[in-house]
N, C-alpha and C positions, 0 to 999 in steps of 0.2 A: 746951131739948131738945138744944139742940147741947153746951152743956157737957156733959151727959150720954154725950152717945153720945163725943165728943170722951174725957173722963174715961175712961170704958169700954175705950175704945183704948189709952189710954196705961197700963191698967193690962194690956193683953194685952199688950201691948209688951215691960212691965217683967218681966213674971210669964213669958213665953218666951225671956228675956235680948236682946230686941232694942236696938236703939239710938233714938235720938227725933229727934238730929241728920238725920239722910241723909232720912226722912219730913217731915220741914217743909223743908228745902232743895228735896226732890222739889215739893210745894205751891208753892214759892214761884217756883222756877224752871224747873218742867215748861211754863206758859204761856209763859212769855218764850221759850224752846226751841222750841215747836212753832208760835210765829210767826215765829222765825226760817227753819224749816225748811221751813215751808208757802212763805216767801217765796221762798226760794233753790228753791225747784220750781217757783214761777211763772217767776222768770230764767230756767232753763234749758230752759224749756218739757216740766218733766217726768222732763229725762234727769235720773238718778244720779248719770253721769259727772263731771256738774260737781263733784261735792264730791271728785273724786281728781284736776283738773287743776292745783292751784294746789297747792306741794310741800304749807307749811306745814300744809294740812290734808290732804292726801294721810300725811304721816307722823304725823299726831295721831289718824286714822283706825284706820294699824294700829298703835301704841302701846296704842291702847285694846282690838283684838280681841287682842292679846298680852297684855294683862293681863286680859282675858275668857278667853282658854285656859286661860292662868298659874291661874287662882284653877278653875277646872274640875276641873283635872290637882292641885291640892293638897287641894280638897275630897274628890278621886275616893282622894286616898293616902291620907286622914286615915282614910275613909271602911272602908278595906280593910284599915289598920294594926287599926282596932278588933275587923273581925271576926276576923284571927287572936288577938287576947290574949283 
């Protein structure tokens, strides 16, 4: 059953041109990630804060919502270029 449905996926996958990589990276590394993060909220007893006092992640932070705008602001241009032509 799992090949099946597993199968199934990867053929919506191919057949919408998505990619396969970044879907089993997310599997593989979404647990390890959300026990990191659970952990680092039990240290700070909850605050946020803690993940903007220390620089290193303080500036890996906003690198990443800069490249979350970045990709926003170019899908939003791709998006707009089409409906003029």
């Amino acid at each position: 059953m799992i090949m099946i449905i597993s199968g199934l996926v990867g053929y919506i996958l191919r057949k919408f041109e998505y990619e396969e990589a970044p879907l089993v990276m997310a599997f593989i590394l979404g647990p390890m990630l959300e026990t990191a993060f659970r952990q680092s909220l039990i240290m700070s007893d909850g605050s946020f804060l803690h993940f903007f006092e220390r620089p290193i992640s303080a500036v890996a932070l906003v690198i990443s919502a800069l490249l979350f705008i970045s990709a926003g602001f170019s899908y939003y241009r791709g998006s707009q270029n089409e409906v003029k032509e």
